[in-house]
Each structure stands twice: as C-alpha cells, then as structure tokens.
PDB file of N, CA, C, O and CB in Angstrom:
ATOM      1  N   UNK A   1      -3.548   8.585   2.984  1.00  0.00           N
ATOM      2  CA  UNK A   1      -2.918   8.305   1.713  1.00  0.00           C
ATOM      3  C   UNK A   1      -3.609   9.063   0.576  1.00  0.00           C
ATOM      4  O   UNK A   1      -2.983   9.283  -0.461  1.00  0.00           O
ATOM      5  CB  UNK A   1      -2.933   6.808   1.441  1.00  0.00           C
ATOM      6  N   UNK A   2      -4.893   9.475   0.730  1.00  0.00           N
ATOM      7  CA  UNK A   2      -5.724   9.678  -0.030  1.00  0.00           C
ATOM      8  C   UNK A   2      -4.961  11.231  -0.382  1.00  0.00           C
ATOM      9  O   UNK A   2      -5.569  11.598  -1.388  1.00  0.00           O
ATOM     10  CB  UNK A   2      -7.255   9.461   0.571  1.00  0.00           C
ATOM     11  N   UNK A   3      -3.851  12.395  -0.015  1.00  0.00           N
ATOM     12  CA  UNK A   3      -3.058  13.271  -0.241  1.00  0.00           C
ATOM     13  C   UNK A   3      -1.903  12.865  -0.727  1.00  0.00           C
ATOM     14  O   UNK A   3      -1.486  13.725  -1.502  1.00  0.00           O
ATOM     15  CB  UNK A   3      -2.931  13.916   0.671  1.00  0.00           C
ATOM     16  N   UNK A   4      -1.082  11.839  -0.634  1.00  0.00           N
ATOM     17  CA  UNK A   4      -0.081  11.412  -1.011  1.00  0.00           C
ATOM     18  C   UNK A   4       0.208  11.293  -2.647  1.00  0.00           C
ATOM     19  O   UNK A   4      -0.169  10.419  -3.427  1.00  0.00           O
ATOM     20  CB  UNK A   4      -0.049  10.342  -0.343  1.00  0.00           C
ATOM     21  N   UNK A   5       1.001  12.468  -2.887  1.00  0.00           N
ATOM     22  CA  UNK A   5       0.983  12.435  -4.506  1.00  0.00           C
ATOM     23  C   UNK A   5       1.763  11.476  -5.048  1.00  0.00           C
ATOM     24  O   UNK A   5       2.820  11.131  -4.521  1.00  0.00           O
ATOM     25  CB  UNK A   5       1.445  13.676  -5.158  1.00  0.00           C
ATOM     26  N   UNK A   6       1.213  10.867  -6.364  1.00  0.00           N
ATOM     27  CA  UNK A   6       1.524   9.316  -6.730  1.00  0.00           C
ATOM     28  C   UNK A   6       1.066   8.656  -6.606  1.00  0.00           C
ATOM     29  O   UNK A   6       1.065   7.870  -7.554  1.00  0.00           O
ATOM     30  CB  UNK A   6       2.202   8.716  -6.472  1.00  0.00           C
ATOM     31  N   UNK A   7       0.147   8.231  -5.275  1.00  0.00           N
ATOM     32  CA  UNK A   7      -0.245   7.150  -4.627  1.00  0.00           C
ATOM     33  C   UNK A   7      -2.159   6.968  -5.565  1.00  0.00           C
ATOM     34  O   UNK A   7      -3.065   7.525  -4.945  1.00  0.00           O
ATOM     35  CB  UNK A   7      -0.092   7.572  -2.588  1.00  0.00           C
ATOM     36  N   UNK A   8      -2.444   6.453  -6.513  1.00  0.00           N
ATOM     37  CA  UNK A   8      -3.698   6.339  -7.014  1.00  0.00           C
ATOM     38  C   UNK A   8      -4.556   5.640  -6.413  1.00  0.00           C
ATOM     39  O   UNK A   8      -5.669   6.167  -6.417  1.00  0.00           O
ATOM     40  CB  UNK A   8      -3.701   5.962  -8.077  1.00  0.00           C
ATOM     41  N   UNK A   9      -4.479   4.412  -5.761  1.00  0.00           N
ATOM     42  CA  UNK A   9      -5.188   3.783  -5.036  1.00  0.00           C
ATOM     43  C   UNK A   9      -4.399   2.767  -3.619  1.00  0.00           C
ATOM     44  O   UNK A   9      -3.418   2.023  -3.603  1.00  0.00           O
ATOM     45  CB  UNK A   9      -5.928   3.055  -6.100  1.00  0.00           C
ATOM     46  N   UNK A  10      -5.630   3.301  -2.287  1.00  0.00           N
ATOM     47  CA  UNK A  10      -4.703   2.738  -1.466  1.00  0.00           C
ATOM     48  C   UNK A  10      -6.248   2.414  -0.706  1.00  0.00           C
ATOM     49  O   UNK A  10      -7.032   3.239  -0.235  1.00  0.00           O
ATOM     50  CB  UNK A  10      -3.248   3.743  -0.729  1.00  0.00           C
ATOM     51  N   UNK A  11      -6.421   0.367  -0.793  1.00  0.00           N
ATOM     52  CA  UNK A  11      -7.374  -0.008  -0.371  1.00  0.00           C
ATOM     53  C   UNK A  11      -6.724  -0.699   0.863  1.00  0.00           C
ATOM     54  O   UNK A  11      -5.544  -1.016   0.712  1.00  0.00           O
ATOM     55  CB  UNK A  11      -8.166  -0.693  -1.323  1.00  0.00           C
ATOM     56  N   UNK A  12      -7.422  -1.040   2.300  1.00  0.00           N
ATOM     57  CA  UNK A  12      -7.171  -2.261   3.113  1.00  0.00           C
ATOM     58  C   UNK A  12      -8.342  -2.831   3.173  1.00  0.00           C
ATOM     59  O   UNK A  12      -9.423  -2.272   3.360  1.00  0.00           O
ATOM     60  CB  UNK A  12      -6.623  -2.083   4.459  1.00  0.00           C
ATOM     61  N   UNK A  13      -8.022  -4.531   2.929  1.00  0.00           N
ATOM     62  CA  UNK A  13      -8.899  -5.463   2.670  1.00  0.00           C
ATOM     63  C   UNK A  13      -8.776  -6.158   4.132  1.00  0.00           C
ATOM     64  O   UNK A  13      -7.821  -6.109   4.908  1.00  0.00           O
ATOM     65  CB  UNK A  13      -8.564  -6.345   1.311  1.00  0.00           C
ATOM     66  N   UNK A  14     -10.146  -6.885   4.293  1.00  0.00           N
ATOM     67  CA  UNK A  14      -9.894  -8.065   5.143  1.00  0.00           C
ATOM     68  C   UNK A  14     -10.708  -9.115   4.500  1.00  0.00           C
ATOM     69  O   UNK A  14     -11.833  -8.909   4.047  1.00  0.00           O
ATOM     70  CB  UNK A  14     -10.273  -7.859   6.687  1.00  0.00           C
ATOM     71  N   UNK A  15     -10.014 -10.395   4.476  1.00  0.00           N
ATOM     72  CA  UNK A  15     -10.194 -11.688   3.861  1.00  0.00           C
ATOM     73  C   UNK A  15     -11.820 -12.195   4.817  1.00  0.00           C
ATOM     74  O   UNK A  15     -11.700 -12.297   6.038  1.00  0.00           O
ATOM     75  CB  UNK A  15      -8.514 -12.831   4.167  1.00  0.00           C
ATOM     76  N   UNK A  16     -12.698 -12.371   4.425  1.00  0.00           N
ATOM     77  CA  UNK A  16     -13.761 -13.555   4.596  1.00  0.00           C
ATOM     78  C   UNK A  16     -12.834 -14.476   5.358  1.00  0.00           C
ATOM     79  O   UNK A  16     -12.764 -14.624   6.578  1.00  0.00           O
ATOM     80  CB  UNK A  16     -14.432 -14.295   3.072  1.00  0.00           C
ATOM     81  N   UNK A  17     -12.367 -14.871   4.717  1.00  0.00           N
ATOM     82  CA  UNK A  17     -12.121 -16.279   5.830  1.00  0.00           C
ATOM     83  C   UNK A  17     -10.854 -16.006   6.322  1.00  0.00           C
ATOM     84  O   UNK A  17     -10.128 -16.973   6.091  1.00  0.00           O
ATOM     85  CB  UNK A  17     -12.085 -17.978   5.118  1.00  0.00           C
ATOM     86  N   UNK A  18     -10.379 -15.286   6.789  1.00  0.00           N
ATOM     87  CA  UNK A  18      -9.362 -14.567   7.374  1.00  0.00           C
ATOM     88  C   UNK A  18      -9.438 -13.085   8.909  1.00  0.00           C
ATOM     89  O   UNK A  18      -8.642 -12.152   9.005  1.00  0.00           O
ATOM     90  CB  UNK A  18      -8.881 -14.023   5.966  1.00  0.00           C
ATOM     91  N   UNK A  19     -10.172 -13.261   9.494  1.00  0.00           N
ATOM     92  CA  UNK A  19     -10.592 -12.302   9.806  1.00  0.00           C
ATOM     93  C   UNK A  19      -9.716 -11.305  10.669  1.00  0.00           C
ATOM     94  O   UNK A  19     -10.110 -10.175  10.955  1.00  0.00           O
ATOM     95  CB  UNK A  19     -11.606 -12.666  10.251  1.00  0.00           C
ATOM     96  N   UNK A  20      -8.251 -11.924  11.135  1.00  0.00           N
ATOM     97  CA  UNK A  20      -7.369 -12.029  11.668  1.00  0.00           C
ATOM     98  C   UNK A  20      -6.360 -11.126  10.420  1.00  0.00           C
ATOM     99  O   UNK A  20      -5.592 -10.248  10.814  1.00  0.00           O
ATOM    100  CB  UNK A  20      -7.208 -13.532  12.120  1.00  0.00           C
ATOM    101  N   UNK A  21      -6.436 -11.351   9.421  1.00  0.00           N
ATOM    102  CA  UNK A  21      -5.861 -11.003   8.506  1.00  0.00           C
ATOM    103  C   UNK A  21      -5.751  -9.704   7.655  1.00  0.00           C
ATOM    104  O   UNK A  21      -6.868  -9.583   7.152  1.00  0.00           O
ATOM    105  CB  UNK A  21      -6.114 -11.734   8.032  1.00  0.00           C
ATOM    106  N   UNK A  22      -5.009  -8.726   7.263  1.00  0.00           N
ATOM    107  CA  UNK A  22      -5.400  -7.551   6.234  1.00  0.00           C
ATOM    108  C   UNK A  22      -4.430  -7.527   4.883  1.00  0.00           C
ATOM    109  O   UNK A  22      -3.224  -7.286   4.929  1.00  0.00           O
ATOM    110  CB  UNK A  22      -5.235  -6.006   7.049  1.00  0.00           C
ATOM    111  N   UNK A  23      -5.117  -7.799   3.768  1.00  0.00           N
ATOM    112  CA  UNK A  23      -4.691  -7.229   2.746  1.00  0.00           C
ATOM    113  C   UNK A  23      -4.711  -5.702   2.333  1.00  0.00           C
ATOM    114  O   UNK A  23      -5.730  -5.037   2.145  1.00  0.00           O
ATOM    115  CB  UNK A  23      -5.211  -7.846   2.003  1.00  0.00           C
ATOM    116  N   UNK A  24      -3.010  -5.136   2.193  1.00  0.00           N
ATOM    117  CA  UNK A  24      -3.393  -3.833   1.660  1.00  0.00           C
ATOM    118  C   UNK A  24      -2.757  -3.593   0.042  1.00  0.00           C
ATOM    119  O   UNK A  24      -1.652  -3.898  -0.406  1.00  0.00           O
ATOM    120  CB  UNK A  24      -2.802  -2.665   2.769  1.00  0.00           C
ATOM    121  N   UNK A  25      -3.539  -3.145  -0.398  1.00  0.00           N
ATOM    122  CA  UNK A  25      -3.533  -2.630  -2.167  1.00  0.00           C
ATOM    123  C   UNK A  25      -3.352  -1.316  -2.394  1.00  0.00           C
ATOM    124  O   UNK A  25      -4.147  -0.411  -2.139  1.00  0.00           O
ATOM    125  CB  UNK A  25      -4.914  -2.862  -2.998  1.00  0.00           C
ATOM    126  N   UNK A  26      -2.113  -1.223  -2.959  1.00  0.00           N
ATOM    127  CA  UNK A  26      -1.796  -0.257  -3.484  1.00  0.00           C
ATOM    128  C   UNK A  26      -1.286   0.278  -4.680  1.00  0.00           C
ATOM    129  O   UNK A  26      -0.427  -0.541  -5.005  1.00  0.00           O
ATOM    130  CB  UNK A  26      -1.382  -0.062  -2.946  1.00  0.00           C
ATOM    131  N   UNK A  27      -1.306   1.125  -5.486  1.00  0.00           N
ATOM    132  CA  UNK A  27      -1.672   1.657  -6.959  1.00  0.00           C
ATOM    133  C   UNK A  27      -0.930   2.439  -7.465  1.00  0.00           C
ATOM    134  O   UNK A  27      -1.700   3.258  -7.967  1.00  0.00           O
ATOM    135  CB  UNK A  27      -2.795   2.281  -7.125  1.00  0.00           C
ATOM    136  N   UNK A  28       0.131   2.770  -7.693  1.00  0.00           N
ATOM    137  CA  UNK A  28       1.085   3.911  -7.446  1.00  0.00           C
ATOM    138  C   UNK A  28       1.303   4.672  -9.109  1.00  0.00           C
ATOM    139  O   UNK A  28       1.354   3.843 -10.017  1.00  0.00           O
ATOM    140  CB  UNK A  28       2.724   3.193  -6.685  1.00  0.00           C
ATOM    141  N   UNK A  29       1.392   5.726  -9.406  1.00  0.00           N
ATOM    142  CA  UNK A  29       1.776   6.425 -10.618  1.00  0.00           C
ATOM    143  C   UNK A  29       2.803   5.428 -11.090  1.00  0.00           C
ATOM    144  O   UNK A  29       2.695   4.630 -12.022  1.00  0.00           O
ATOM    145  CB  UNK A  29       2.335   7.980 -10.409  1.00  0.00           C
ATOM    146  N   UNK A  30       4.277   5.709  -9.906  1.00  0.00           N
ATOM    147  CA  UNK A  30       5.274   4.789 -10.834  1.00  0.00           C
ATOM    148  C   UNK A  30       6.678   4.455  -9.835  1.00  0.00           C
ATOM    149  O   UNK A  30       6.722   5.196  -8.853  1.00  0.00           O
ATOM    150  CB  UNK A  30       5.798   5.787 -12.461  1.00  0.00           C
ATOM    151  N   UNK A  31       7.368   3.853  -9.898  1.00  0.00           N
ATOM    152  CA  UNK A  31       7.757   3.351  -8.768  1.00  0.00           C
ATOM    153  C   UNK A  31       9.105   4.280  -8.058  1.00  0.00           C
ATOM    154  O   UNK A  31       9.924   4.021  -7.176  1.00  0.00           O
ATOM    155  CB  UNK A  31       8.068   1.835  -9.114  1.00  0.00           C
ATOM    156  N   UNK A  32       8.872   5.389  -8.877  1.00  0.00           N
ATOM    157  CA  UNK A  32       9.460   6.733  -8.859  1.00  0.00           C
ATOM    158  C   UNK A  32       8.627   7.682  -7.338  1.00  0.00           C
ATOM    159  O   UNK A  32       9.033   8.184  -6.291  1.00  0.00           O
ATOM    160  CB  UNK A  32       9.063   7.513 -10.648  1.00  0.00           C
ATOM    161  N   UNK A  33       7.850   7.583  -7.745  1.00  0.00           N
ATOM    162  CA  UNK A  33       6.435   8.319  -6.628  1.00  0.00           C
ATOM    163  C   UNK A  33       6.560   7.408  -5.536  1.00  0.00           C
ATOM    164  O   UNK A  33       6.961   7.968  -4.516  1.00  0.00           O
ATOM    165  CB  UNK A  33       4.503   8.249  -7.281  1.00  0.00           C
ATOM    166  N   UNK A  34       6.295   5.883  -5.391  1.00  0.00           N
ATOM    167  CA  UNK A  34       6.593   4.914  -4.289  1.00  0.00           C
ATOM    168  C   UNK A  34       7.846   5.285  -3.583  1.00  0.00           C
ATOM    169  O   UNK A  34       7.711   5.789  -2.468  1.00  0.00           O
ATOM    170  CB  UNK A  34       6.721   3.480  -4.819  1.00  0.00           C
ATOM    171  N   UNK A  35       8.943   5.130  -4.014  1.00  0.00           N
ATOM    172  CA  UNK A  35      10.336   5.145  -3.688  1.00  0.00           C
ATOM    173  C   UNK A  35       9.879   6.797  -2.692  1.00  0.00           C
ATOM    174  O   UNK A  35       9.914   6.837  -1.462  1.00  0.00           O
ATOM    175  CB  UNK A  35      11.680   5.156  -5.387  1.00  0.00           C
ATOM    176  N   UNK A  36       9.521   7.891  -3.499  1.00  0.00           N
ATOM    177  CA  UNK A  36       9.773   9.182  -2.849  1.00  0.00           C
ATOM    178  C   UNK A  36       8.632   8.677  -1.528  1.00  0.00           C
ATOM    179  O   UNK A  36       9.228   8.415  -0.483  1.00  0.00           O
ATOM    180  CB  UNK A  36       9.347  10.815  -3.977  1.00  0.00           C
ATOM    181  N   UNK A  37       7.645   8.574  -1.490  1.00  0.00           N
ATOM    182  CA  UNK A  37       6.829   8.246  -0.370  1.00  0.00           C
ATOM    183  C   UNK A  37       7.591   7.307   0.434  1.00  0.00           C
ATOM    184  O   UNK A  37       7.349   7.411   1.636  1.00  0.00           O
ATOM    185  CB  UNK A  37       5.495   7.687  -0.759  1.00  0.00           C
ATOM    186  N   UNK A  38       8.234   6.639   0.195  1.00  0.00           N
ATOM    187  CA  UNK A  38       8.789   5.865   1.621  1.00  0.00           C
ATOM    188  C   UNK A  38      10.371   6.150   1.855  1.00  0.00           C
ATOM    189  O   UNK A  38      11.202   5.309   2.198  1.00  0.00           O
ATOM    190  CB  UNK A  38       8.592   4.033   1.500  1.00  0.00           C
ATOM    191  N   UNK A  39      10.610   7.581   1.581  1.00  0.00           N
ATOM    192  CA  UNK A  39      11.759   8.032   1.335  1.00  0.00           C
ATOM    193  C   UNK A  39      11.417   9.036   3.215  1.00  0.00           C
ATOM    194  O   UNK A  39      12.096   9.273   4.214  1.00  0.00           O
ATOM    195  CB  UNK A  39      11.960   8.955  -0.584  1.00  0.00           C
ATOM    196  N   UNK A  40      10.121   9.285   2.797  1.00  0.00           N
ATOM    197  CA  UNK A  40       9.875  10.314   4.227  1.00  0.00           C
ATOM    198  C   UNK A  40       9.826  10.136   5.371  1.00  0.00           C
ATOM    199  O   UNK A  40       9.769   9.012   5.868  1.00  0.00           O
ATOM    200  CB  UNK A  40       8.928  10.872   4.365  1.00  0.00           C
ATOM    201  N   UNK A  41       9.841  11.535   6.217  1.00  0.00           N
ATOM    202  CA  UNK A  41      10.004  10.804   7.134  1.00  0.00           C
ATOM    203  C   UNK A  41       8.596  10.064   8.327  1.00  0.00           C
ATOM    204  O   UNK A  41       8.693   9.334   9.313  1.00  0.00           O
ATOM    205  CB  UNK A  41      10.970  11.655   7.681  1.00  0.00           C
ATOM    206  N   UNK A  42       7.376  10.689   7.628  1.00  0.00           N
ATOM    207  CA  UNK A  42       6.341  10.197   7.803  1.00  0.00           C
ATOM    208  C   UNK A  42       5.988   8.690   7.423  1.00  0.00           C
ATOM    209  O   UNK A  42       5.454   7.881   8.181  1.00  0.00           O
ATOM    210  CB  UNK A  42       5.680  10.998   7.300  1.00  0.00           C
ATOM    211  N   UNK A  43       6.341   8.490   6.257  1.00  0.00           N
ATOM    212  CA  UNK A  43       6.207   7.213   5.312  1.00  0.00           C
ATOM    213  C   UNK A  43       6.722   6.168   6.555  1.00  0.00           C
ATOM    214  O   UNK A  43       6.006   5.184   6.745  1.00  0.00           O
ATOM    215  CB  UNK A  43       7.352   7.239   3.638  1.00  0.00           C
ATOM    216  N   UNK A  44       7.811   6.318   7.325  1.00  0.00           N
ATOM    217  CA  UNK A  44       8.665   5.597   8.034  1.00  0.00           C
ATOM    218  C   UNK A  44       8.025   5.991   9.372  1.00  0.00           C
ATOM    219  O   UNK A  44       9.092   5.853   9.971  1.00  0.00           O
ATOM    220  CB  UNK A  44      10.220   5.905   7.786  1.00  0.00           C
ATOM    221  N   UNK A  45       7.464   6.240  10.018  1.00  0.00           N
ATOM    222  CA  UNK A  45       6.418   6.709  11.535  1.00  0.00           C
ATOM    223  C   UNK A  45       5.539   5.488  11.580  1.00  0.00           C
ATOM    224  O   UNK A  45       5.300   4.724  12.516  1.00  0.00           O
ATOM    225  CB  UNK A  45       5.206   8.384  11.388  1.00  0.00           C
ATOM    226  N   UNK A  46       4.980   5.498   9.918  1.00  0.00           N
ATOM    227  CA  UNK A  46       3.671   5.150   9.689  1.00  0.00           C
ATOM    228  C   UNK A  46       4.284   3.470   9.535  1.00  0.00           C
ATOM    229  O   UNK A  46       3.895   2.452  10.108  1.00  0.00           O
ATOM    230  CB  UNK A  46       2.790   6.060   8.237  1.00  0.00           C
ATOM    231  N   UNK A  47       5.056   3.606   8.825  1.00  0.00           N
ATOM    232  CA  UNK A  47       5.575   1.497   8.628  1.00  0.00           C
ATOM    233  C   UNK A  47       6.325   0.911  10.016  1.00  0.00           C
ATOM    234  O   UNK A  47       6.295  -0.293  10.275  1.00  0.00           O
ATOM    235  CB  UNK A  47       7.239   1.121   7.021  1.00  0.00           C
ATOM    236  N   UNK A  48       7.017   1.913  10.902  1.00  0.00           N
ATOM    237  CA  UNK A  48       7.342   1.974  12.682  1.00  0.00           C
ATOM    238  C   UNK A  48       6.324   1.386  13.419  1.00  0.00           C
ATOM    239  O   UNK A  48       6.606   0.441  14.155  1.00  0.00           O
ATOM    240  CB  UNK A  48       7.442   3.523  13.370  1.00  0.00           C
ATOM    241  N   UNK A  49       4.525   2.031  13.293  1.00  0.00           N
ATOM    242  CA  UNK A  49       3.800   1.433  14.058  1.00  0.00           C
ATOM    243  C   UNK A  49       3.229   0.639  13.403  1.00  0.00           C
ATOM    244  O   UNK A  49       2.476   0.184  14.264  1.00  0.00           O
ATOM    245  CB  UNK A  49       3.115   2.054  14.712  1.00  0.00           C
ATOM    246  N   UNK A  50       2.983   0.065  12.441  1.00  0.00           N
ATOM    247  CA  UNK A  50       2.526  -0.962  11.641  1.00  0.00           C
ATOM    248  C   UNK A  50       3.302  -2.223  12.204  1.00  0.00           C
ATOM    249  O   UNK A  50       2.621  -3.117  12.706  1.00  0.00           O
ATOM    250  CB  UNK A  50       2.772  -0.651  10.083  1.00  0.00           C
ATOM    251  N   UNK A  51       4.503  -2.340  12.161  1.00  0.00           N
ATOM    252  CA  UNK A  51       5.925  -3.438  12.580  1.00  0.00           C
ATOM    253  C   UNK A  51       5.373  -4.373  13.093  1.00  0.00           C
ATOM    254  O   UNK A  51       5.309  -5.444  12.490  1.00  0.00           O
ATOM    255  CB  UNK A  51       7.132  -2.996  13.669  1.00  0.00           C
ATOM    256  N   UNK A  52       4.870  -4.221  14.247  1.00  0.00           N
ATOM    257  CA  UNK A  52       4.251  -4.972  15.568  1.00  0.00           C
ATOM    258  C   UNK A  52       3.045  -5.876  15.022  1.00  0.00           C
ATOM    259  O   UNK A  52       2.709  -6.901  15.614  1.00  0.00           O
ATOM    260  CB  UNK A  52       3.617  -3.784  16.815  1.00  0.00           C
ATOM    261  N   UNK A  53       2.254  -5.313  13.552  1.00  0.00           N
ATOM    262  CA  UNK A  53       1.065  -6.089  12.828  1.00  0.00           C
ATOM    263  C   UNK A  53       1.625  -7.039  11.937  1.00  0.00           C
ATOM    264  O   UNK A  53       1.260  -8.215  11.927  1.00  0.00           O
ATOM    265  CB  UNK A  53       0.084  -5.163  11.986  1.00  0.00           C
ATOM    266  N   UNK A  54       2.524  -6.562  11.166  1.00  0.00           N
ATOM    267  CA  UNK A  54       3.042  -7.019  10.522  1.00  0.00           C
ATOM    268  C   UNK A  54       3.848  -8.706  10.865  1.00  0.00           C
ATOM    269  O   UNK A  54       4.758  -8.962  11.654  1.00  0.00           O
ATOM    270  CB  UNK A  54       3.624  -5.961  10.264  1.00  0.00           C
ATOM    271  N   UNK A  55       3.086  -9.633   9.924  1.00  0.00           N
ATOM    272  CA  UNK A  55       4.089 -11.289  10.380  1.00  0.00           C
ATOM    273  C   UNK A  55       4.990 -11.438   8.716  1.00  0.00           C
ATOM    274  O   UNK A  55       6.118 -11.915   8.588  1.00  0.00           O
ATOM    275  CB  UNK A  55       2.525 -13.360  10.756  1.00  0.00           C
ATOM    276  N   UNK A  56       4.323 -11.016   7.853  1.00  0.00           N
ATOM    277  CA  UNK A  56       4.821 -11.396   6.633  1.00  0.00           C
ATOM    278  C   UNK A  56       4.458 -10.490   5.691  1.00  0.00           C
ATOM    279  O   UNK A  56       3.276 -10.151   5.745  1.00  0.00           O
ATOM    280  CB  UNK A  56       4.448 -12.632   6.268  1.00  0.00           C
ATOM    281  N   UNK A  57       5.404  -9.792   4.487  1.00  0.00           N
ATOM    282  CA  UNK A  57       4.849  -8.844   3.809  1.00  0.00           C
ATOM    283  C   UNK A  57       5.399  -9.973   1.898  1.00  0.00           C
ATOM    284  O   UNK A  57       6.463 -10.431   1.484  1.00  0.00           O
ATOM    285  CB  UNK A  57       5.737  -6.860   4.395  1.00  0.00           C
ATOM    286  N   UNK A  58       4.288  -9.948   1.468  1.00  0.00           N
ATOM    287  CA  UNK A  58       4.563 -10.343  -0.005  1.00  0.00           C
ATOM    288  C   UNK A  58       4.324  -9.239  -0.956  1.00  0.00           C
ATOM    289  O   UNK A  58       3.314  -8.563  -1.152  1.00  0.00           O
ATOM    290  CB  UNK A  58       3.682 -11.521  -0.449  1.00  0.00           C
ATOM    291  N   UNK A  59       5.819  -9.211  -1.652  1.00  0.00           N
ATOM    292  CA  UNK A  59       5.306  -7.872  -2.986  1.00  0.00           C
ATOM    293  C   UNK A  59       4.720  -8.004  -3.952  1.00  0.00           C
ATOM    294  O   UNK A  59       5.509  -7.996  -4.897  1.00  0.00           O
ATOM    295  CB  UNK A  59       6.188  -7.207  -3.718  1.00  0.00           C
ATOM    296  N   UNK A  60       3.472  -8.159  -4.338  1.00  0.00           N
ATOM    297  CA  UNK A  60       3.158  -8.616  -6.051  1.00  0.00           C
ATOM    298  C   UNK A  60       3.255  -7.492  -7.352  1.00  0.00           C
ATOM    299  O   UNK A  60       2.263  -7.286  -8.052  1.00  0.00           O
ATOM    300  CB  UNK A  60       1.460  -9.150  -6.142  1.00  0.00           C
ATOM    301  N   UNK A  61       4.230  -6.967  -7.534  1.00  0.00           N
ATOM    302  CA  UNK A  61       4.109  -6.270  -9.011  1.00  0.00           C
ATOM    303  C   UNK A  61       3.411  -6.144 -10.280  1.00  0.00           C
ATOM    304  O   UNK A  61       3.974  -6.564 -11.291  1.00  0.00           O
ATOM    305  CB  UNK A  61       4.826  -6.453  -9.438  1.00  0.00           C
ATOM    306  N   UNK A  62       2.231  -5.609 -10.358  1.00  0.00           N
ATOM    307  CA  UNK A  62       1.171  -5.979 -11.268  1.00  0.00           C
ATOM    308  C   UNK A  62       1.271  -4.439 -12.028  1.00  0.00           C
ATOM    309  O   UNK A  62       1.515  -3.359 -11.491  1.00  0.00           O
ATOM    310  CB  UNK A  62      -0.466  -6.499 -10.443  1.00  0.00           C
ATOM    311  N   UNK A  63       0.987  -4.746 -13.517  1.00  0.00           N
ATOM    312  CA  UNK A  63       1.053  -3.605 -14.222  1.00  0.00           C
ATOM    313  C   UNK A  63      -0.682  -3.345 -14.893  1.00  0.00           C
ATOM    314  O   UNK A  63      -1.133  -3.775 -15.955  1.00  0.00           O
ATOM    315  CB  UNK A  63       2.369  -3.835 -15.423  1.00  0.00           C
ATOM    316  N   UNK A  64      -1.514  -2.332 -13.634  1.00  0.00           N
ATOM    317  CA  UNK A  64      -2.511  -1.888 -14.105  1.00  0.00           C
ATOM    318  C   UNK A  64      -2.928  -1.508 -15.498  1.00  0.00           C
ATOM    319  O   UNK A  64      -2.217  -0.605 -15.938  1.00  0.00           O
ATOM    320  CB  UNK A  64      -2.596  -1.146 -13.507  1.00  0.00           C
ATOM    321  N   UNK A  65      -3.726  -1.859 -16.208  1.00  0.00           N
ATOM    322  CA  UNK A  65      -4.032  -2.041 -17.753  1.00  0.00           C
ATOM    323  C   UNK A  65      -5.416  -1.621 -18.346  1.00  0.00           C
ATOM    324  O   UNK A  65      -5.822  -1.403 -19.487  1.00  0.00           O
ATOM    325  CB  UNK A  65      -3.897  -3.512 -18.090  1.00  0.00           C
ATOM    326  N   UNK A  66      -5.994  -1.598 -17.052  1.00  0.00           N
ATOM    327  CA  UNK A  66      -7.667  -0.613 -17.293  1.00  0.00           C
ATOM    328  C   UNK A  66      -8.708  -0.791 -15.675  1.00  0.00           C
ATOM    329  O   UNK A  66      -8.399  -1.414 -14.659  1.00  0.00           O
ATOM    330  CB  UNK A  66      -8.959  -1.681 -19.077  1.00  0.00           C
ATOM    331  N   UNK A  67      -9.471  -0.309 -15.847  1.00  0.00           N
ATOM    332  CA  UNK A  67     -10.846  -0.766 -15.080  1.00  0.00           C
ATOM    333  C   UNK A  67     -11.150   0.083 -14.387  1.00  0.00           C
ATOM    334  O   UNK A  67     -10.310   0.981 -14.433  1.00  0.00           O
ATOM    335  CB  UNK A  67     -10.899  -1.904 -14.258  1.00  0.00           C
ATOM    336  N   UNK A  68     -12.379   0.401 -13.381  1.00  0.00           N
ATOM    337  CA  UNK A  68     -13.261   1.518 -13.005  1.00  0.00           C
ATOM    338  C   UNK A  68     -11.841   1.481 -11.659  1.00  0.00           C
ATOM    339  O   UNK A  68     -11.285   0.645 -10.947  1.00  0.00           O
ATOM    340  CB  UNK A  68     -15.414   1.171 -12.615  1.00  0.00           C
ATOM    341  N   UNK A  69     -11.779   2.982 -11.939  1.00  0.00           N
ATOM    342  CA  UNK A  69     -11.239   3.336 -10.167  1.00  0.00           C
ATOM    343  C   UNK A  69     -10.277   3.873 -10.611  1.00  0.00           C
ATOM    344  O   UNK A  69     -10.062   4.961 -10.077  1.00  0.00           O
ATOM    345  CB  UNK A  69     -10.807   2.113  -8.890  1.00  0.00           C
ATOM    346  N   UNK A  70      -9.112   3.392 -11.889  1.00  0.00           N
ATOM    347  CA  UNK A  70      -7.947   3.984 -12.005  1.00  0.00           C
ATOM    348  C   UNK A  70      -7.475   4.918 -12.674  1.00  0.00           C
ATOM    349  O   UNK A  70      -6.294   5.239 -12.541  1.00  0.00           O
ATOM    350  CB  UNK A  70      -7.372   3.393 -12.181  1.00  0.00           C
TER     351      UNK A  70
END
C-alpha cells in the first residue's frame, strides 16, 4: 500500500485483548483516490484473498484534522 497513490496511511492493528482479531486503518487523500484503488484490478485479488478472514467489516468515516504521521 505503501505505493498506492492516495492511500496516506495504511496501518494493521491487532487488539491486546483480541488476539484473534485485526484492525485495519486507513487514511486516504479523498474518497476519489479510495474509489480509484478499489476500482482495480489488483485492489480486488487483494480483498478475494482476504474474504475467507474476513467475519465482519465496519466503516467508520473520520475526517483527519492534524497529528504526527499525516
């Protein structure tokens, strides 16, 4: 992801008390750049073998506003 133009930050977390679990965070220019990244046909390879991890996906829409990293 770290080439993927648009894409500013792309962390995977795993929860402490979750260990079973992954949060992934992602940062995008604008939802213009998102849309084109999962427009490809890589974007779609990559969410294909993910499927099988995947039990539940929640979207949270947050509008970045400052802090170290961005």
């Amino acid at each position: 992801m770290a080439l993927v133009d648009g894409c500013d930050l792309y962390v995977v977390n795993i929860p402490d008390d979750e260990p079973n679990g992954v949060w992934v965070t992602e940062i995008w220019r604008d939802s213009v750049a998102h849309e084109a990244w999962l427009s490809l046909d890589a974007a779609m390879a990559l969410i294909q073998r993910a499927r099988p991890l995947i039990v539940g996906v929640e979207q949270v829409k947050l509008r970045p506003v400052g802090g170290a990293g961005i």
